[in-house]
Structure formats: structure tokens, C-alpha cells
Residue frames as qw, qx, qy, qz and C-alpha x, y, z in Angstrom:
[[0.862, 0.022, -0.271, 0.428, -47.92, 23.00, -5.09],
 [0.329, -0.936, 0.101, 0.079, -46.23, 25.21, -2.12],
 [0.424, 0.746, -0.440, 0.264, -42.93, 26.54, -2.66],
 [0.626, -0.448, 0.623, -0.139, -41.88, 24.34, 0.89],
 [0.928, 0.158, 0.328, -0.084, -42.45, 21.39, -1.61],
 [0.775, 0.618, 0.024, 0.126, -40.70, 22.35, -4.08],
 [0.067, 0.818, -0.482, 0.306, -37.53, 23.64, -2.23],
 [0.865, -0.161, 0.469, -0.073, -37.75, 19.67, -0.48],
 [0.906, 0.078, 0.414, 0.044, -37.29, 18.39, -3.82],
 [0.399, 0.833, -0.377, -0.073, -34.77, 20.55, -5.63],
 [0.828, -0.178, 0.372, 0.380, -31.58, 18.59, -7.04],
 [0.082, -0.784, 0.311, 0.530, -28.84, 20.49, -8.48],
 [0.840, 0.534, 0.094, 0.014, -27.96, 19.72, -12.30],
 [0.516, -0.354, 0.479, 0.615, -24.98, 18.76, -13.94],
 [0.563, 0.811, 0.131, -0.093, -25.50, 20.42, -17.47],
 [0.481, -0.322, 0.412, 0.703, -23.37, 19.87, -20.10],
 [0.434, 0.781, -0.083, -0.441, -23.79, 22.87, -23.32],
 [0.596, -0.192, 0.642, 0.443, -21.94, 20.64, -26.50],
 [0.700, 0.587, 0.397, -0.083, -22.16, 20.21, -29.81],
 [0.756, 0.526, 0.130, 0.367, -19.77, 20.53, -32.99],
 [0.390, -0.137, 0.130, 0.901, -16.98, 22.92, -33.71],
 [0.174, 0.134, 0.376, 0.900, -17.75, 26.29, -34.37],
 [0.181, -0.592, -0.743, -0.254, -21.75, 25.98, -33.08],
 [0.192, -0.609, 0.072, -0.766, -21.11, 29.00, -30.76],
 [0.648, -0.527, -0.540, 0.104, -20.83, 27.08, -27.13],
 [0.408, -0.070, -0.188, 0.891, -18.63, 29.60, -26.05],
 [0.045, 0.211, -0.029, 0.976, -20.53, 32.29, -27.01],
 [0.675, -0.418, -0.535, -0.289, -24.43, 30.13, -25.63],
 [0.503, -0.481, -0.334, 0.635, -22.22, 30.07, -21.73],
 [0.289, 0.100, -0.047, 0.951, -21.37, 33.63, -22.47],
 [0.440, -0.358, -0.245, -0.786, -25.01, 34.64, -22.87],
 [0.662, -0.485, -0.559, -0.117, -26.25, 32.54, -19.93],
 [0.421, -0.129, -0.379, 0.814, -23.25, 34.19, -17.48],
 [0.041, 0.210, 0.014, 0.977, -24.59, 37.57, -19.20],
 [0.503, -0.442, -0.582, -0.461, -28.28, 36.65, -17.16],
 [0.236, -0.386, 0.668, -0.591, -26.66, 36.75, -13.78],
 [0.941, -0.199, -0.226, -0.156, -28.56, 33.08, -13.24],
 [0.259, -0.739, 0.568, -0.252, -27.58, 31.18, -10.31],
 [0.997, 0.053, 0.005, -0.056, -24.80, 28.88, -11.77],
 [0.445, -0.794, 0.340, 0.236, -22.17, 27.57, -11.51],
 [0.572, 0.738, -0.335, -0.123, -19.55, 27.65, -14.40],
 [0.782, -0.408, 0.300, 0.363, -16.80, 25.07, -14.34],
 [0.200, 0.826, -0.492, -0.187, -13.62, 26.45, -16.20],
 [0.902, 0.408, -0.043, 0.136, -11.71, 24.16, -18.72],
 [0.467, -0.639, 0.402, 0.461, -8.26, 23.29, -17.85],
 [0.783, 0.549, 0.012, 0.292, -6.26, 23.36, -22.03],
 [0.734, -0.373, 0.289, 0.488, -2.95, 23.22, -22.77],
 [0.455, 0.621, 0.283, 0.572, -3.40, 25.52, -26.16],
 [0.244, -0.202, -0.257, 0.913, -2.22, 29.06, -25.78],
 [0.301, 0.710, 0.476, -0.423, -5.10, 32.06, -25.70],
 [0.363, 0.468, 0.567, 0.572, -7.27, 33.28, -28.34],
 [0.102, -0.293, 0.034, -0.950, -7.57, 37.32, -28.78],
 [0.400, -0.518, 0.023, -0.756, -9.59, 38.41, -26.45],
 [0.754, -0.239, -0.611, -0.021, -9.51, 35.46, -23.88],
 [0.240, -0.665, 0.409, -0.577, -9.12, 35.50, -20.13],
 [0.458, 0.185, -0.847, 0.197, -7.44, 33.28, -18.18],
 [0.075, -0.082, -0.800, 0.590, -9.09, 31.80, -15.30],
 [0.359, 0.279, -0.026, -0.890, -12.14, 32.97, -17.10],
 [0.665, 0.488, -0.347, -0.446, -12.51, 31.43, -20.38],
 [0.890, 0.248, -0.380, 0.041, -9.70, 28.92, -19.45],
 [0.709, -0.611, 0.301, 0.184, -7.26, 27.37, -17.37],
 [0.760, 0.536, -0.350, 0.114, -4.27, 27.51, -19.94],
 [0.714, -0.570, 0.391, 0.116, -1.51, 25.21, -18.72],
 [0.153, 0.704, -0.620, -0.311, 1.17, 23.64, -19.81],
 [0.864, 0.012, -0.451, -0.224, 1.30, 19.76, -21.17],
 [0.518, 0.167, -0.767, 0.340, 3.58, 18.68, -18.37],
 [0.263, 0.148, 0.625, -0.720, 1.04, 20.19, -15.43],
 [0.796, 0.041, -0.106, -0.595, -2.07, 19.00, -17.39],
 [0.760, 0.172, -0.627, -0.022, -0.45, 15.30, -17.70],
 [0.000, -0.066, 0.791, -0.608, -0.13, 15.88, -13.53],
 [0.497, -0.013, 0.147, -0.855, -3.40, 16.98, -13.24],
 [0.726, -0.030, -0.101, -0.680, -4.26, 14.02, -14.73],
 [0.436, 0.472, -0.639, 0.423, -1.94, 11.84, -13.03],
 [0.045, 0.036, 0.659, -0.750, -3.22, 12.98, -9.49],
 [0.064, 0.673, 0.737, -0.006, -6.87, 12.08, -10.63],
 [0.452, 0.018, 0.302, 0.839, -7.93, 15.81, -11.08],
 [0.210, 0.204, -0.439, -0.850, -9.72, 15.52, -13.73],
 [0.655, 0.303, 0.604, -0.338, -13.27, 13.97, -13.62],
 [0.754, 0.544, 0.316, 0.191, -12.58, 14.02, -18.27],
 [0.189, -0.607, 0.478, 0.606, -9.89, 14.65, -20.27],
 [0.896, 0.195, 0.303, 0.260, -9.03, 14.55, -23.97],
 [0.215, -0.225, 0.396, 0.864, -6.47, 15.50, -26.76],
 [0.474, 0.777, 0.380, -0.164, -8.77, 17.81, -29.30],
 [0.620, 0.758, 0.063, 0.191, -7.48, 19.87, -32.42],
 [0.076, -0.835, 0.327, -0.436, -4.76, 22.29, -30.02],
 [0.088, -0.511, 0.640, -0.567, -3.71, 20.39, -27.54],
 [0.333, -0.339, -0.856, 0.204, -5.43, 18.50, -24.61],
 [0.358, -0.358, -0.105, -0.856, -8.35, 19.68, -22.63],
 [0.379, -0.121, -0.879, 0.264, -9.79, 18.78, -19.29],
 [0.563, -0.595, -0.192, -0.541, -12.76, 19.40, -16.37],
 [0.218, 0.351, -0.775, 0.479, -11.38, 19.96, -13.38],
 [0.480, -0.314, -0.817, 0.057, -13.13, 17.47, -10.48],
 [0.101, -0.327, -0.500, 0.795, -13.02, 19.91, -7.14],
 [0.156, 0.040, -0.226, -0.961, -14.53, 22.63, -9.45],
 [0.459, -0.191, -0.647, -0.578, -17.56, 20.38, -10.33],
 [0.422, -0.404, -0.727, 0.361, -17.89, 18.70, -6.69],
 [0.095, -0.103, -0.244, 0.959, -17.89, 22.48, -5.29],
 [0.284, -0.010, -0.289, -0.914, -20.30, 23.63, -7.07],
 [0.421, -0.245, -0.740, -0.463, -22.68, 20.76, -6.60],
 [0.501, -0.301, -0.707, 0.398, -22.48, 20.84, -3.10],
 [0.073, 0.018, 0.150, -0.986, -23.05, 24.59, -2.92],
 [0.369, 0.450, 0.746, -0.324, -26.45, 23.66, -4.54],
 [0.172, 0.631, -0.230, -0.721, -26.18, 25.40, -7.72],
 [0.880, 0.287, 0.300, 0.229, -26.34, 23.63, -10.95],
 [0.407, -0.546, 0.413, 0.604, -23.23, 23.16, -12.87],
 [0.690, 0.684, -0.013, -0.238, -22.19, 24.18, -16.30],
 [0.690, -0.159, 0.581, 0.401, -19.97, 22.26, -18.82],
 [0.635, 0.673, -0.130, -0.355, -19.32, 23.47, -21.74],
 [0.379, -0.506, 0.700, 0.332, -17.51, 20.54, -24.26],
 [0.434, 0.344, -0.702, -0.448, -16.92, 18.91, -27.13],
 [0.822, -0.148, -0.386, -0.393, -18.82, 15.89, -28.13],
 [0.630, 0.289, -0.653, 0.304, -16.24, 13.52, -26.91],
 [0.020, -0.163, 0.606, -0.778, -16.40, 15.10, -23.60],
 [0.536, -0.177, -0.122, -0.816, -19.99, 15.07, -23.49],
 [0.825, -0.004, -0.556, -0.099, -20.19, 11.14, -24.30],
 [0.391, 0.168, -0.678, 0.599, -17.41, 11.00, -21.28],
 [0.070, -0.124, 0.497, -0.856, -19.44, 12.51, -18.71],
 [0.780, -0.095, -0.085, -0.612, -22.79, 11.15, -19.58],
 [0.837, -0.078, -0.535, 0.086, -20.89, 7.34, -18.81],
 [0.300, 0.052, -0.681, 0.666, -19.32, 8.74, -15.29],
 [0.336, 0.160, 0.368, -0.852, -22.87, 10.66, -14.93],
 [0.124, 0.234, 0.878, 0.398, -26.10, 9.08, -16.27],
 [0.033, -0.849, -0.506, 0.151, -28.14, 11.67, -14.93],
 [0.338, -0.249, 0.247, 0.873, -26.38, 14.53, -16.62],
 [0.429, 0.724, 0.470, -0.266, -28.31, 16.70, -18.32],
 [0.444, -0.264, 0.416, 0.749, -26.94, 17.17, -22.15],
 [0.408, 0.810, 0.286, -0.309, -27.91, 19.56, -24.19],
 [0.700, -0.014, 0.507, 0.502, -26.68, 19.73, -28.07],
 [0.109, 0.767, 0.008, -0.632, -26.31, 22.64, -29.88],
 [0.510, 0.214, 0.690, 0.466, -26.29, 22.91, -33.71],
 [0.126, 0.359, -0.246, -0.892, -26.65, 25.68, -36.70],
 [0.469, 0.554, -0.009, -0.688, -29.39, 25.68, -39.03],
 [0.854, 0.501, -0.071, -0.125, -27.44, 24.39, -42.10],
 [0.865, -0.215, 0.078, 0.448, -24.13, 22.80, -42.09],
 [0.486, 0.666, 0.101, 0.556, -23.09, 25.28, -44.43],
 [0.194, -0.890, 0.263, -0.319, -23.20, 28.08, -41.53],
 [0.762, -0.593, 0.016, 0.259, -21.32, 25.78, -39.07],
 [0.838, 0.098, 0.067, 0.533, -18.29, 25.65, -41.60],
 [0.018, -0.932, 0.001, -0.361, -19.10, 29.65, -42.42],
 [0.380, -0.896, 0.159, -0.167, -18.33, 30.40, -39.02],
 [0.739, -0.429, 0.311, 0.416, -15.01, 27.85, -38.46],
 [0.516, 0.379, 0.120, 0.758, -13.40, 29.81, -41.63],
 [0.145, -0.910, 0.034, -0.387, -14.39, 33.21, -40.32],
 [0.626, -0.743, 0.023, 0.237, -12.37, 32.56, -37.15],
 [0.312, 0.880, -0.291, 0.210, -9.25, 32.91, -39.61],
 [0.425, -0.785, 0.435, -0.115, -7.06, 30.70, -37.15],
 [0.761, -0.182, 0.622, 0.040, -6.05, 27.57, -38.73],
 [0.031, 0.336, -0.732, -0.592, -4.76, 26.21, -42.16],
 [0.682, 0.145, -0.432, -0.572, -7.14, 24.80, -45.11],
 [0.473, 0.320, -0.821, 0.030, -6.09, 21.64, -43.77],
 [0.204, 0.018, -0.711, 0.672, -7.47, 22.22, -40.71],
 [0.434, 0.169, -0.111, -0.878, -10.44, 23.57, -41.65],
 [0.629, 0.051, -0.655, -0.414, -11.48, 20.49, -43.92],
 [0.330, 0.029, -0.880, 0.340, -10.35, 18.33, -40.91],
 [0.249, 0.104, 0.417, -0.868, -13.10, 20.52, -38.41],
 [0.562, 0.172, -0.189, -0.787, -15.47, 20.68, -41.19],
 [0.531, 0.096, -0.841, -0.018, -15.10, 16.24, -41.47],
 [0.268, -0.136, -0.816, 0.494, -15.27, 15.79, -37.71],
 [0.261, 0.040, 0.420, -0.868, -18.00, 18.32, -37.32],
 [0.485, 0.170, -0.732, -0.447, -20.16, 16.01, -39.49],
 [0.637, -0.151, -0.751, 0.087, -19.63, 12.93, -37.51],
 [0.164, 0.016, -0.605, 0.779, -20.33, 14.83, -34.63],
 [0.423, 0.017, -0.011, -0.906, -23.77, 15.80, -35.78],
 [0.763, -0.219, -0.496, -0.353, -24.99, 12.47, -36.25],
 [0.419, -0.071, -0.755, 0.499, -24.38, 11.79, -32.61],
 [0.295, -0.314, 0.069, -0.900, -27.28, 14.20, -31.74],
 [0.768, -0.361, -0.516, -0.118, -29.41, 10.62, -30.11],
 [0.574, -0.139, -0.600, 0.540, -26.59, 10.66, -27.26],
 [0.136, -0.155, 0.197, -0.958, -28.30, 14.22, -26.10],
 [0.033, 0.549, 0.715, -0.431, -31.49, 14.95, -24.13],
 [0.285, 0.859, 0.346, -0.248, -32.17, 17.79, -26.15],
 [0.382, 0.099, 0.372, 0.840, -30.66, 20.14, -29.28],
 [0.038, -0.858, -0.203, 0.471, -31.28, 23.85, -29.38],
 [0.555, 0.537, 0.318, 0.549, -30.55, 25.71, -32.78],
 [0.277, -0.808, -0.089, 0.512, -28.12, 28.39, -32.17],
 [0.384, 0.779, 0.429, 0.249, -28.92, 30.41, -35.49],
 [0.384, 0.255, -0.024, 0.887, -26.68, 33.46, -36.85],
 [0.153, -0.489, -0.215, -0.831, -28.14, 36.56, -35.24],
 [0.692, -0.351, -0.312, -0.548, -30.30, 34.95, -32.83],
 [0.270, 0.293, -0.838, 0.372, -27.95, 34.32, -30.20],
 [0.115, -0.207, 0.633, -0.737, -30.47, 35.00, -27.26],
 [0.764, 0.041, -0.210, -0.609, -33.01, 33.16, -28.63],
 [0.667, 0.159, -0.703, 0.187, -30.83, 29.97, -28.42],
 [0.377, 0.027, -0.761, 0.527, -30.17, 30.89, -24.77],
 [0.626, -0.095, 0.043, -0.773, -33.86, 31.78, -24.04],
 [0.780, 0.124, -0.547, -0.277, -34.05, 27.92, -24.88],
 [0.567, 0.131, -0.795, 0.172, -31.57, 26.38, -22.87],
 [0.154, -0.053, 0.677, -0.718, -32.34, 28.20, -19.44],
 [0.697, -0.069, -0.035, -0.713, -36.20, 27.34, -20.66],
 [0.642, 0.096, -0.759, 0.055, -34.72, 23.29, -20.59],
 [0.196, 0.093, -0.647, 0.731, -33.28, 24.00, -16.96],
 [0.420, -0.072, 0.371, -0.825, -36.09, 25.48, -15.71],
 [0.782, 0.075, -0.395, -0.476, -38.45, 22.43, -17.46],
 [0.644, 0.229, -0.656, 0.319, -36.15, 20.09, -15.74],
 [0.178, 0.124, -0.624, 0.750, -36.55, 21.25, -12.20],
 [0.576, -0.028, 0.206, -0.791, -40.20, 20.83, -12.34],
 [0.429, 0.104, -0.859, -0.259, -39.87, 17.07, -13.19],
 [0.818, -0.451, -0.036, -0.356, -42.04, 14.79, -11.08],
 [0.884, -0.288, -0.006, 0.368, -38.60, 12.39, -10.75],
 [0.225, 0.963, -0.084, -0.123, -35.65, 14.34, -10.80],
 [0.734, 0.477, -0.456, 0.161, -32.45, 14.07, -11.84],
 [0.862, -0.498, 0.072, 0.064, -30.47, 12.68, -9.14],
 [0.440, 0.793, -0.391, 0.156, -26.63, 13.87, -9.99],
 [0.882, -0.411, 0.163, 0.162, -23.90, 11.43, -8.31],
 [0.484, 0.770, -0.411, 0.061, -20.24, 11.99, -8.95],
 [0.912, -0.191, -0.205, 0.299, -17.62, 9.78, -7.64]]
């Protein structure tokens, strides 16, 4: 197969990285940036203020609720919800841009989002991330040290009923304490698996 052929039939992905609280998507994008692969990130607009060590315009778009509720107002936003903090959105230009550059895009979101973008996209490519043993997920959402017991239990509840929603994915990658780069050895090993389909995905956005 000549590399003419294959450079005919490339089609940029929409890739969304999900999966419970606490499963390390943040830290699965971080390690895929830290590869210098050519993708494109879409930044999350939220309406919570930053956590230590964030960077706006980086990590996040932190707004306020009365310019997220434009944003989503003036169409925007291609998904929004409210989540534990606040509200949380994916801005639209950001995602068009990128597809049109030819690049594939990256999402990183919560289930909810996921579900949201696989009905406006059906050719999305979702990938679901998940610990070992439940036990570590919760581990790691008390280690963060940012929220009340109450909150905690609540995370630990919803991350639950998020796991049994692992069918609505194309694939689930175990992103194990320790073993970060193993996890993201996986996902870019999806991508690349994906771009050698015989039909590819075919990404449409409105």
C-alpha cells in the first residue's frame, strides 16, 4: 500500500479521552501533549476557579457563569453541562479549526459529555478510561484533598454509575497507578489502529 494511498484516504478524528472522576484524564492529555504528536487539543471553557498548579488558556478557559451562559446563548458551544463546580463547556470554533487544519482533535470529558458528543457526532471516536479497582479510583479522588466527605461519597456514587456506561465507548484503556505511559502508549496505539481502517471514520460537525 503506497503512502499516495494512504495520504488520499486520511480523515481527521474527533477523539474524545473520558471516563469517571479521578481516572487521571487530565493527566492521559498531559502525557499525549508531552509526545509532541500532531494534535489538536481543544481547551474546556468552566466556570470553577483554578486548581494549584493550573494554567489558564492551557488547562482551561475559566470564565465566569454570566459569559459561559452567553457562550451558550450565542451557540458557542458544540456541549455543555453543570458538573460537581460549576458548568463546563467545548468550545465549537476550537473543534471546527482544528478539523479543518487536518489534525485530529482531542476532548477530554466527563461521561455526560462524552454521551453528548457521540449523539451530535456518531463517528467520534471514544475512548474510556478506568483504574484497575474501584478502590484506587476513590484512593485518588480523596488524595486530591479538595472537597468535603460529602463530596467525596457523592464522586465516589456517580463514579460507579459512570463505570457501567463503559458499552457507550469504542474502547477502555486501564490507566493504572504508576503506569501512566503505558495507558498513553495505548491510546495513541488506538489512533494509530484507527487510521489504518479499511472504512474510516468520516467526522461531520454541524
Amino acid at each position: 500500500m503506497s503512502e499516495t494511498f494512504q495520504e488520499d484516504r486520511y480523515q481527521p478524528l474527533l477523539i474524545v479521552i473520558s471516563g469517571p472522576s479521578g481516572v487521571g484524564k487530565d493527566s492521559v492529555v498531559q502525557g499525549m501533549k508531552e509526545r509532541q504528536q500532531p494534535f489538536h487539543f481543544v481547551v474546556t471553557v468552566t466556570t470553577r476557579p483554578p486548581r494549584p498548579g493550573e494554567r489558564p488558556g492551557e488547562d482551561y478557559f475559566f470564565v465566569s457563569e454570566a459569559e459561559f451562559f452567553r457562550m451558550v446563548e450565542s451557540g458557542e458551544l458544540i456541549e455543555h453541562a453543570a458538573v460537581y463546580e460549576g458548568y463546563k463547556g467545548v468550545p465549537r470554533q476550537q473543534v471546527r479549526q482544528g478539523l479543518a487544519s487536518g489534525l485530529d482533535v482531542v476532548l477530554r470529558l466527563d461521561v455526560q459529555g462524552a454521551a453528548a458528543i457521540r449523539e451530535l457526532c456518531p463517528e467520534a471516536l471514544l475512548i474510556f478510561l478506568v483504574t484497575p479497582e474501584e478502590t484506587e479510583l476513590v484512593e485518588r479522588l480523596r488524595s486530591r484533598q479538595t472537597e468535603s466527605q460529602d463530596h467525596l461519597a457523592l464522586r465516589a456514587t456517580l463514579a460507579q454509575q459512570e463505570l457501567d456506561r463503559v458499552d457507550e465507548f469504542d474502547y477502555v484503556v486501564v490507566n493504572a497507578k504508576g503506569q501512566l505511559d503505558r495507558a498513553v502508549d495505548t491510546v495513541l496505539a488506538i489512533i494509530c489502529a484507527e487510521h489504518h481502517r479499511v472504512h474510516p471514520r468520516k467526522v461531520s460537525l454541524e
